[in-house]
VMD Tcl script that builds the backbone (N, CA, C; Angstrom):
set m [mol new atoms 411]
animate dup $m
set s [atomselect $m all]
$s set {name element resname resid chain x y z} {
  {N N UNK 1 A 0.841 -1.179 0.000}
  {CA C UNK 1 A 0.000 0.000 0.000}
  {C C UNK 1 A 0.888 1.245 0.000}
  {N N UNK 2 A 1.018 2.476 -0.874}
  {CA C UNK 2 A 1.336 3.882 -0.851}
  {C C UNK 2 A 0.761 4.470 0.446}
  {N N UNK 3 A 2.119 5.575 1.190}
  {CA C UNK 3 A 1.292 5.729 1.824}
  {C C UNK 3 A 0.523 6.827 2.046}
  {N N UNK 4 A -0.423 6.752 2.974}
  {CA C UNK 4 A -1.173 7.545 2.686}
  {C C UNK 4 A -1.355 8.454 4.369}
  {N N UNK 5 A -0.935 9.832 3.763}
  {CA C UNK 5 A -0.943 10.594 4.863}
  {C C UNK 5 A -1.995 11.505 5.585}
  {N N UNK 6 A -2.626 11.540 6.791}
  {CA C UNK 6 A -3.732 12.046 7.172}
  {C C UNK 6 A -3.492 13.594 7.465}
  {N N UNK 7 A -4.372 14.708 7.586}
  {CA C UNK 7 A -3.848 15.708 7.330}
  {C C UNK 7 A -2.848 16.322 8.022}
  {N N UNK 8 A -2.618 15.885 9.383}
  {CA C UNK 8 A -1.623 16.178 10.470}
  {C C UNK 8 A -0.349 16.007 10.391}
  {N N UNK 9 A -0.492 14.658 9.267}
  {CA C UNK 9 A 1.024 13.465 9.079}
  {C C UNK 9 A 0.883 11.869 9.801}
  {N N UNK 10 A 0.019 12.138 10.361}
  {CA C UNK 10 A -0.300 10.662 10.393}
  {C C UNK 10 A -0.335 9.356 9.708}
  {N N UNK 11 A 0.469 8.436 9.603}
  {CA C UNK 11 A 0.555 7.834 8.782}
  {C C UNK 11 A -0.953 6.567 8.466}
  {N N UNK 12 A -2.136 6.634 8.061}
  {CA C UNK 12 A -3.117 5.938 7.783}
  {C C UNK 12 A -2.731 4.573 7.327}
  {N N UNK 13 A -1.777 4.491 6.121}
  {CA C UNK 13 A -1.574 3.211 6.100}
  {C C UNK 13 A -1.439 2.132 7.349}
  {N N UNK 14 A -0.505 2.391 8.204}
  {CA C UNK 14 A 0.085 1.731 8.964}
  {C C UNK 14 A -0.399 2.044 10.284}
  {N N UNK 15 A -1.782 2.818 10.439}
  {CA C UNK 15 A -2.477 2.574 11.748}
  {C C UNK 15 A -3.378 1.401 12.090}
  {N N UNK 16 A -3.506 0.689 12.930}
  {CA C UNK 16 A -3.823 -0.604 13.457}
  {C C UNK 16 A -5.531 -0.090 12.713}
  {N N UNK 17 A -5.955 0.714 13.020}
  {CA C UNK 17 A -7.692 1.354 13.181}
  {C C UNK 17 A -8.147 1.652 12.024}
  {N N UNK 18 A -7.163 1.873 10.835}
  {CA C UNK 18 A -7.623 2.285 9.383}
  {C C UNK 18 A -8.034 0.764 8.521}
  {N N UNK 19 A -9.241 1.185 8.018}
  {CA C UNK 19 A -10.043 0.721 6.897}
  {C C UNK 19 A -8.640 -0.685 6.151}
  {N N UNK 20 A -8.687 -1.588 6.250}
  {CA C UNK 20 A -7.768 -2.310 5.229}
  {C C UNK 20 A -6.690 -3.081 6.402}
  {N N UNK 21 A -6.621 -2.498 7.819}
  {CA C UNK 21 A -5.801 -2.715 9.149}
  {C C UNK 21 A -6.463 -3.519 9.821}
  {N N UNK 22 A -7.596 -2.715 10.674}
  {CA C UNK 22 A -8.225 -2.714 11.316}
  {C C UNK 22 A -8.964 -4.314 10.872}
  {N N UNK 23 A -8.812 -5.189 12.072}
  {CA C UNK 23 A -9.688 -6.792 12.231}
  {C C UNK 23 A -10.460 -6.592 13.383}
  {N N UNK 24 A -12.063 -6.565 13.182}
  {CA C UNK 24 A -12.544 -6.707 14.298}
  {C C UNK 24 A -12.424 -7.790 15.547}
  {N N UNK 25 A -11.904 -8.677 15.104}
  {CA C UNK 25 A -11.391 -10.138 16.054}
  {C C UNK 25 A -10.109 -9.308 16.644}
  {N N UNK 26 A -9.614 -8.283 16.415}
  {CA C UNK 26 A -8.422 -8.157 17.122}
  {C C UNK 26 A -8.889 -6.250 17.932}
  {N N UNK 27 A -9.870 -5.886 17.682}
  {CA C UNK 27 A -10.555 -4.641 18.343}
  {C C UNK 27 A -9.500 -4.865 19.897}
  {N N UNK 28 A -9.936 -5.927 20.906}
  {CA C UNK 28 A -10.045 -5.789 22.345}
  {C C UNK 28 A -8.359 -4.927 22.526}
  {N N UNK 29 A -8.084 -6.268 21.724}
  {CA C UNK 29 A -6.180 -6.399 21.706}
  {C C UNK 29 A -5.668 -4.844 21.394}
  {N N UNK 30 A -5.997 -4.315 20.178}
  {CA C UNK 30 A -5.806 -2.702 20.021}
  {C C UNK 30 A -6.321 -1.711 20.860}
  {N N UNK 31 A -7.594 -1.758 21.593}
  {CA C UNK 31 A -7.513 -0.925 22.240}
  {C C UNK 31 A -6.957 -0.876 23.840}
  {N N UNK 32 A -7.104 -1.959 23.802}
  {CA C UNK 32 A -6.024 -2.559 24.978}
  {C C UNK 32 A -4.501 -1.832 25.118}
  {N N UNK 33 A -3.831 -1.990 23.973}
  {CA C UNK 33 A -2.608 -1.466 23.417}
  {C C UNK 33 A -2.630 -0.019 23.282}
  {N N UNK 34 A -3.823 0.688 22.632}
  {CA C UNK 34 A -3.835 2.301 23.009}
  {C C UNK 34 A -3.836 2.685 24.051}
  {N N UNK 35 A -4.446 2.285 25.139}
  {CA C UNK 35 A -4.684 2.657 26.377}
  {C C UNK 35 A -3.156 2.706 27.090}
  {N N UNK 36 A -2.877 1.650 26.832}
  {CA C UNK 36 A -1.588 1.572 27.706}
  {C C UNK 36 A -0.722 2.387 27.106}
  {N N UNK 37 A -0.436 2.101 26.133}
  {CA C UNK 37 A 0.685 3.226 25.070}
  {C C UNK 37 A -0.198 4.573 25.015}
  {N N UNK 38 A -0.770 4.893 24.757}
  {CA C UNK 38 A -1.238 6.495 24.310}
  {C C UNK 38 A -2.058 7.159 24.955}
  {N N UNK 39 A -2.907 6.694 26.132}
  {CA C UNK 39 A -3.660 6.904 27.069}
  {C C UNK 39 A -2.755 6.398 28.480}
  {N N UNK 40 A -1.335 6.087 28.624}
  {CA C UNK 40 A -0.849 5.549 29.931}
  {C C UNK 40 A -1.504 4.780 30.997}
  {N N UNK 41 A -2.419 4.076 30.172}
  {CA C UNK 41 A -3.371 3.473 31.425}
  {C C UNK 41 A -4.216 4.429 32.408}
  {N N UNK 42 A -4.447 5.469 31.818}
  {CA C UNK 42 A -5.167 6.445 32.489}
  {C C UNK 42 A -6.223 6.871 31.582}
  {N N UNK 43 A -7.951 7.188 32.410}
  {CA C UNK 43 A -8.783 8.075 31.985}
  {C C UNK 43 A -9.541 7.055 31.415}
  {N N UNK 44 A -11.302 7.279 30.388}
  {CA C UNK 44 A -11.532 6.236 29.820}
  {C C UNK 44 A -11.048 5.315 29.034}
  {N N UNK 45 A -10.874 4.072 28.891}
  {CA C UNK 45 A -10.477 3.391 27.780}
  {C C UNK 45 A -11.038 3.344 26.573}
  {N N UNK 46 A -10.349 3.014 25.571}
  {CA C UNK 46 A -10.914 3.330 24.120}
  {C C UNK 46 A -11.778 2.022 23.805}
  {N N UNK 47 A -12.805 2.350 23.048}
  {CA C UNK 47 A -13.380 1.011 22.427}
  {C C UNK 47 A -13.734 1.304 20.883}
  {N N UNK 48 A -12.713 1.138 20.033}
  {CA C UNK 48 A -12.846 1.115 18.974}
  {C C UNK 48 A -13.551 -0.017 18.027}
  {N N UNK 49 A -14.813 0.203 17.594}
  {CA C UNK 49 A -15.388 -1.185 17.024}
  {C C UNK 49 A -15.318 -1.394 15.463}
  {N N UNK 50 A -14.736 -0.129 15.084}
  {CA C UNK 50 A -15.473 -0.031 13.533}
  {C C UNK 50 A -13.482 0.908 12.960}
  {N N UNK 51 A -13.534 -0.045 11.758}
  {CA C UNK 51 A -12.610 0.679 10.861}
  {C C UNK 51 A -12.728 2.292 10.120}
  {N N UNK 52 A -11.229 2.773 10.602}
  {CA C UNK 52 A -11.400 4.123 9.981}
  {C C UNK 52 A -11.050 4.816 8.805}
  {N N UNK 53 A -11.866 5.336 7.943}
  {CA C UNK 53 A -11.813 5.391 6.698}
  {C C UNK 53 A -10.458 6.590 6.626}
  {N N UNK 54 A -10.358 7.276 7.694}
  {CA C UNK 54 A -8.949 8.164 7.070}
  {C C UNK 54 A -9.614 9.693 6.976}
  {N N UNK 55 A -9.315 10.902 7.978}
  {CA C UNK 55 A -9.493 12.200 7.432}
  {C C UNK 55 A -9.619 12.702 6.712}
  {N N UNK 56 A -8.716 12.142 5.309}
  {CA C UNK 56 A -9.136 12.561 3.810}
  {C C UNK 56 A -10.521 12.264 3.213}
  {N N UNK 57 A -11.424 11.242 3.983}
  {CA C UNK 57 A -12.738 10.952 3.659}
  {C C UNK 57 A -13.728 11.744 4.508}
  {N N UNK 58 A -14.925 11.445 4.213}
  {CA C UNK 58 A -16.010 12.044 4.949}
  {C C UNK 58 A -16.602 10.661 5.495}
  {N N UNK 59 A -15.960 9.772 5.856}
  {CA C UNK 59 A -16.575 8.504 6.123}
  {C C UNK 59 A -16.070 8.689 8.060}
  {N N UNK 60 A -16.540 7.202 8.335}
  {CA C UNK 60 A -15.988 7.458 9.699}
  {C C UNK 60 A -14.396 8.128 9.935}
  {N N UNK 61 A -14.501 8.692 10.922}
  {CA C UNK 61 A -13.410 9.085 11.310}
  {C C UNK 61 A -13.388 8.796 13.409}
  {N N UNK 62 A -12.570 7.933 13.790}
  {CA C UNK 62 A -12.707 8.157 15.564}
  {C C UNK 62 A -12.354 9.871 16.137}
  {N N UNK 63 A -11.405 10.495 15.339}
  {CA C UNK 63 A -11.449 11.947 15.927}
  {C C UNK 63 A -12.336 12.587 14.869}
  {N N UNK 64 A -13.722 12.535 14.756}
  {CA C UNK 64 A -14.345 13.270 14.169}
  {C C UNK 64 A -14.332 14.287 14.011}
  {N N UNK 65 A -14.264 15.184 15.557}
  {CA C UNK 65 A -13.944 16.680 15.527}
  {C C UNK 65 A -12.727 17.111 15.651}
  {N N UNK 66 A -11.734 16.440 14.809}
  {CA C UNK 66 A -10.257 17.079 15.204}
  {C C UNK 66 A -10.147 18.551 14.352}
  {N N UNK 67 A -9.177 19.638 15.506}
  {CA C UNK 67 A -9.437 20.362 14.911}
  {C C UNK 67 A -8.168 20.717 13.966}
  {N N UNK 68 A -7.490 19.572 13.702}
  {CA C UNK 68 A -6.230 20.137 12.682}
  {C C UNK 68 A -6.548 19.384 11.817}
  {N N UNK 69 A -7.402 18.558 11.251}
  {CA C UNK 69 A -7.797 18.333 9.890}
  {C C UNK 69 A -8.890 19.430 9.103}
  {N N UNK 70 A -9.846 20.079 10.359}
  {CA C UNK 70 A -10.538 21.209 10.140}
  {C C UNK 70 A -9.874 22.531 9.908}
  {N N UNK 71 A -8.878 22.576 10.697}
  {CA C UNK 71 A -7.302 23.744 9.729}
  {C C UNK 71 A -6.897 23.775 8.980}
  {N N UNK 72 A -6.537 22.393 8.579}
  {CA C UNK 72 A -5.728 21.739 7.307}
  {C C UNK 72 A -7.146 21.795 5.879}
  {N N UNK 73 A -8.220 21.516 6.247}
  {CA C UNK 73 A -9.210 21.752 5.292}
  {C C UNK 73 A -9.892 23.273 4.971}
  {N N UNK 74 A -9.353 23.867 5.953}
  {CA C UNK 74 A -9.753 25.734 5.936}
  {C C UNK 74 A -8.910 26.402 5.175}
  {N N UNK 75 A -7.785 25.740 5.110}
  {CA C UNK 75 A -6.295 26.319 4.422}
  {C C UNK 75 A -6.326 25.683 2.801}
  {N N UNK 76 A -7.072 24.641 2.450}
  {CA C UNK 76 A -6.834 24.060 1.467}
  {C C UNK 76 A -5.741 23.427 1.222}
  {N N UNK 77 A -5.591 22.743 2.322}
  {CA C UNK 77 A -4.025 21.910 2.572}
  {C C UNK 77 A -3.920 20.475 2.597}
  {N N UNK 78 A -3.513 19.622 1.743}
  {CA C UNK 78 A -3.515 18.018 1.774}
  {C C UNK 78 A -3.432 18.060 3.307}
  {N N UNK 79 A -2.271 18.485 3.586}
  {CA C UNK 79 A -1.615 18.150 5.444}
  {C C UNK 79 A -1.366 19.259 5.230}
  {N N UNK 80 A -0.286 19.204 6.798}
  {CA C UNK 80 A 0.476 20.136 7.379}
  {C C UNK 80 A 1.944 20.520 6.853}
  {N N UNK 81 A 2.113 19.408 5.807}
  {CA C UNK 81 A 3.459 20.145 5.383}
  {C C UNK 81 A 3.448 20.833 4.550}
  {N N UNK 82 A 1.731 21.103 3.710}
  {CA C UNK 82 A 2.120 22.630 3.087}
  {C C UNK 82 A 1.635 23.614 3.902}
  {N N UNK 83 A 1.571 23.884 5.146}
  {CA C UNK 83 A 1.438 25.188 5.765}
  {C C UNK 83 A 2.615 25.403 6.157}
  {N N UNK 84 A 2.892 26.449 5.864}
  {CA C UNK 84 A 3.993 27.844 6.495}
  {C C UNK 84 A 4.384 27.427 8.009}
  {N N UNK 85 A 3.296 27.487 8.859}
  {CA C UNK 85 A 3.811 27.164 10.089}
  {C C UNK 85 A 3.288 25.450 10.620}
  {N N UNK 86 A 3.824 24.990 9.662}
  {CA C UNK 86 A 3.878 23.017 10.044}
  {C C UNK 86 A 3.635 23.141 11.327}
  {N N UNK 87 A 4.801 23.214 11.837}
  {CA C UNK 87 A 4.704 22.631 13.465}
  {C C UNK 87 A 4.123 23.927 14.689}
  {N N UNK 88 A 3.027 24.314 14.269}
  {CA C UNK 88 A 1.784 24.999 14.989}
  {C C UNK 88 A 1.629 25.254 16.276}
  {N N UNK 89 A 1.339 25.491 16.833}
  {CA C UNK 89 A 1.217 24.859 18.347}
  {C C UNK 89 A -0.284 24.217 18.778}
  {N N UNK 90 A -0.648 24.030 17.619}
  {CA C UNK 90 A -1.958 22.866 17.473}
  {C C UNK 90 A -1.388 21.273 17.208}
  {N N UNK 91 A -0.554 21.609 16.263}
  {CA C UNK 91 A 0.518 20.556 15.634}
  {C C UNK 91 A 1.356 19.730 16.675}
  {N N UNK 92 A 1.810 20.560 17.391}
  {CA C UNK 92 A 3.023 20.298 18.729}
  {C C UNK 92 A 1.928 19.722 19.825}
  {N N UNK 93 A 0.592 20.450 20.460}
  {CA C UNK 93 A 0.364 19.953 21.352}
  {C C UNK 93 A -0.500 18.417 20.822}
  {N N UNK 94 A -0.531 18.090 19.411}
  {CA C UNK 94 A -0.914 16.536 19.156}
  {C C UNK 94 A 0.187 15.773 19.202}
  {N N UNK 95 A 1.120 16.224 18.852}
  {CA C UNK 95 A 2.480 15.418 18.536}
  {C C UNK 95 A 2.829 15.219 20.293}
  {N N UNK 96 A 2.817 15.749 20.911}
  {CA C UNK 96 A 3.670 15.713 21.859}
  {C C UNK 96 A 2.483 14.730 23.128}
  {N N UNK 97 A 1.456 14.634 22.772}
  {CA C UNK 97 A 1.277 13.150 23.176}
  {C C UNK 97 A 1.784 11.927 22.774}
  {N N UNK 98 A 1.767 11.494 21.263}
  {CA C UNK 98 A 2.760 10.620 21.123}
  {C C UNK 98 A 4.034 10.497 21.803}
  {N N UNK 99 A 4.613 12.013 21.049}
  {CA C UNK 99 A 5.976 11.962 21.739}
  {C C UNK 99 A 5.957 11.524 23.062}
  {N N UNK 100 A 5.455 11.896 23.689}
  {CA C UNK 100 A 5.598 11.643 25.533}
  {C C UNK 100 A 5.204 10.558 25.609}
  {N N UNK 101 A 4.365 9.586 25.423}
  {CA C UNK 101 A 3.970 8.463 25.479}
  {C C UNK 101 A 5.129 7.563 24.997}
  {N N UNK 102 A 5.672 7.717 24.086}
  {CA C UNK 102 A 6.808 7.064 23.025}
  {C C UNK 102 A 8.241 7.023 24.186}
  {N N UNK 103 A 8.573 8.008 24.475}
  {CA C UNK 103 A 9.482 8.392 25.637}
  {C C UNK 103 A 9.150 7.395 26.605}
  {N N UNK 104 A 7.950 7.485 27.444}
  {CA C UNK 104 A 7.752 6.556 28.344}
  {C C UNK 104 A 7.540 4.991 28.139}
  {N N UNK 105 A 7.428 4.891 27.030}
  {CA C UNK 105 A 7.312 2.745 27.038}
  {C C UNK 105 A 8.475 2.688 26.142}
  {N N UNK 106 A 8.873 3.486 25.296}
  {CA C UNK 106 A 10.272 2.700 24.330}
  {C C UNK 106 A 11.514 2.138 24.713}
  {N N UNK 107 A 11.683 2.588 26.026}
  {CA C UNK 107 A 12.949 1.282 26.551}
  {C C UNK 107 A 12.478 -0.124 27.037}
  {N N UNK 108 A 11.367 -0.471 27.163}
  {CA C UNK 108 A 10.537 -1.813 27.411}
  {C C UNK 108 A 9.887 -2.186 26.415}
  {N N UNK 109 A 9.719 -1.489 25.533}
  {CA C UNK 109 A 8.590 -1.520 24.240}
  {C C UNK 109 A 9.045 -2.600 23.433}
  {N N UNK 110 A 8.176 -3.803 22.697}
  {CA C UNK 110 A 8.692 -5.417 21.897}
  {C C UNK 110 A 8.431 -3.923 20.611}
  {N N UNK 111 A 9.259 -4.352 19.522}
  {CA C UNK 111 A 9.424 -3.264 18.360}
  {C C UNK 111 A 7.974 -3.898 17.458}
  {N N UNK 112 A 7.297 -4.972 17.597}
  {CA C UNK 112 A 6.281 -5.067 17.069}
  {C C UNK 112 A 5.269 -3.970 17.804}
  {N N UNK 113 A 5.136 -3.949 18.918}
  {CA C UNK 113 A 4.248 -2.783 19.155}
  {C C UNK 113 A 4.687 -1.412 18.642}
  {N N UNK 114 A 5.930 -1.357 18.798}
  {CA C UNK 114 A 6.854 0.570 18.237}
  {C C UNK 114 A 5.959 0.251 17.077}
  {N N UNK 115 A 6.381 -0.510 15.880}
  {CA C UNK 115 A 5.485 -0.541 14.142}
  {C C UNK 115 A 4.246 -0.534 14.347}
  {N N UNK 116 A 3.525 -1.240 15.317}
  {CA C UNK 116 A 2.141 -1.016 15.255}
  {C C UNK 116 A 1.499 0.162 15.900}
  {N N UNK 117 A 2.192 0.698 17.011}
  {CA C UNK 117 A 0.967 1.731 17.665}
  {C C UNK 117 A 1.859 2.950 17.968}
  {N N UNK 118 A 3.200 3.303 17.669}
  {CA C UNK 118 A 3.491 4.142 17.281}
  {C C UNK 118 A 4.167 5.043 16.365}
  {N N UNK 119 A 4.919 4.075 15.073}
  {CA C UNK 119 A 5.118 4.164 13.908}
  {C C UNK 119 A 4.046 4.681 13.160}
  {N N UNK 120 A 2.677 4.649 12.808}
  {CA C UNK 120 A 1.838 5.815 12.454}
  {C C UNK 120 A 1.493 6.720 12.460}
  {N N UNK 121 A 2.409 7.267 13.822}
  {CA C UNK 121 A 1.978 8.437 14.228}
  {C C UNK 121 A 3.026 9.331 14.789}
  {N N UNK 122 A 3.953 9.324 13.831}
  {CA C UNK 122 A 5.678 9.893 14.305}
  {C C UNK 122 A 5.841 10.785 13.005}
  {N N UNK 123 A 4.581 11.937 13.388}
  {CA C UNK 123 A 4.189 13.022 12.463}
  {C C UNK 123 A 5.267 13.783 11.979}
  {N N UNK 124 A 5.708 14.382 12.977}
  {CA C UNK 124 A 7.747 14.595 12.543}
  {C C UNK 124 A 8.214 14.450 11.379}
  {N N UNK 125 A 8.468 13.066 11.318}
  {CA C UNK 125 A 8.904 11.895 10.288}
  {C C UNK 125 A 8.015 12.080 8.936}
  {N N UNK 126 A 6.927 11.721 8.854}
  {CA C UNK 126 A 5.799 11.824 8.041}
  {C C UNK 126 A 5.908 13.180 7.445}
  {N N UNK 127 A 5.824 14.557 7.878}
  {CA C UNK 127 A 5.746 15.588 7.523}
  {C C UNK 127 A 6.568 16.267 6.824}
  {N N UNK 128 A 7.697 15.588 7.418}
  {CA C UNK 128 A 9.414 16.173 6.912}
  {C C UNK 128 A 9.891 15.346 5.589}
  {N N UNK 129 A 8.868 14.156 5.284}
  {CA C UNK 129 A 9.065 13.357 4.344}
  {C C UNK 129 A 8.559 14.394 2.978}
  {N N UNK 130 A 7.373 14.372 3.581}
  {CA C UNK 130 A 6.080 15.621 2.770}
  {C C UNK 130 A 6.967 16.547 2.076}
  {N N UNK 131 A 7.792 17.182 3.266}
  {CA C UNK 131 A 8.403 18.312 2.562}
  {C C UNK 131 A 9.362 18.070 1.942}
  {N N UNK 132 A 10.016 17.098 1.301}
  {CA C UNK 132 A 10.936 16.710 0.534}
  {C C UNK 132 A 12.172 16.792 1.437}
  {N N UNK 133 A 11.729 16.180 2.987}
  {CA C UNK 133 A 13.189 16.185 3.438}
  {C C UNK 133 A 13.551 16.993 4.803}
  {N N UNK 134 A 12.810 17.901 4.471}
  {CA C UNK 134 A 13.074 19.158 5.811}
  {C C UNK 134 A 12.243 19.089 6.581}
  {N N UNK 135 A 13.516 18.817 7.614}
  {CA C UNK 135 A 12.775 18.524 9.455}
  {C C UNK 135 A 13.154 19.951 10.373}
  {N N UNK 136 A 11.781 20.449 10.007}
  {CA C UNK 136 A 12.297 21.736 10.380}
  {C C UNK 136 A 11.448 21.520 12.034}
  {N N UNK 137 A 11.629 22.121 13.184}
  {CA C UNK 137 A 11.012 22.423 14.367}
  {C C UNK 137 A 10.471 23.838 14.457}
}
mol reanalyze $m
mol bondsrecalc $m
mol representation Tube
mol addrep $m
C-alpha cells in the first residue's frame, strides 16, 4: 500500500484502526494497546469497534472533531506540510502526546508494538518526508 498521509502526518496506512488494518477479532487487543501506550493506562479506555476510513474521507473518522484536519481543510491543505507554520502549536500539542507516550514505554517496548501503535503516528517523520526532506522544528 502507498502511503497515505492524514492531514496532520499521520501515517493511515500503517495505523492498526484504518479501513484495510483494522480486524474486528483483534478490536479488544488494540484498544487494549492504546490505552496503555497512548492513554498511559489512564482516563476512559478506548473502544474502537469499527474501521477508519482516514481524514481525507467524509466517512468514519474516531477523531471526528479534530481540529487540525478542520485547519488543514480551511487552508486548502492536503496536510500540514504545506502550511507555512507546520509545526503549529496545534501541531506540537498533538504530537507531543505521542511523543511523551513514546518516551515513556520505548525502553521496554517489543518493536512489534513501536510498528504497530506508534510508527503511524511519528508526524515529525511523516511531515518532513512531505516536505521533501526538511525537518524543520
Amino acid at each position: 500500500m502507498d502511503p497515505i498521509i492524514a492531514r496532520c502526518g499521520n501515517r493511515c496506512d500503517l495505523c492498526p484502526l484504518f479501513k484495510g488494518n483494522f480486524n474486528a477479532d483483534w478490536a479488544s487487543a488494540i484498544n487494549e494497546a492504546i490505552y496503555k501506550y497512548h492513554h498511559r493506562g489512564q482516563g476512559p479506555r478506548p473502544h474502537y469497534t469499527v474501521a477508519c476510513d482516514g481524514c481525507l474521507s467524509d466517512g468514519y473518522r474516531p477523531r471526528a472533531n479534530c481540529p487540525i484536519r478542520a485547519c488543514a481543510n480551511d487552508k486548502s491543505f492536503g496536510n500540514c506540510a504545506s502550511c507555512p507554520e507546520m509545526y503549529c502549536q496545534l501541531l506540537e500539542d498533538d504530537m507531543a502526546v505521542i511523543e511523551g507516550a513514546l518516551s515513556t514505554h520505548a525502553p521496554a517496548m517489543p518493536q512489534a508494538d513501536f510498528e504497530r501503535f506508534f510508527r503511524p503516528f511519528l508526524i515529525r517523520e511523516a511531515l518532513a518526508i512531505q516536505r521533501g526532506g526538511q525537518a524543520s522544528q
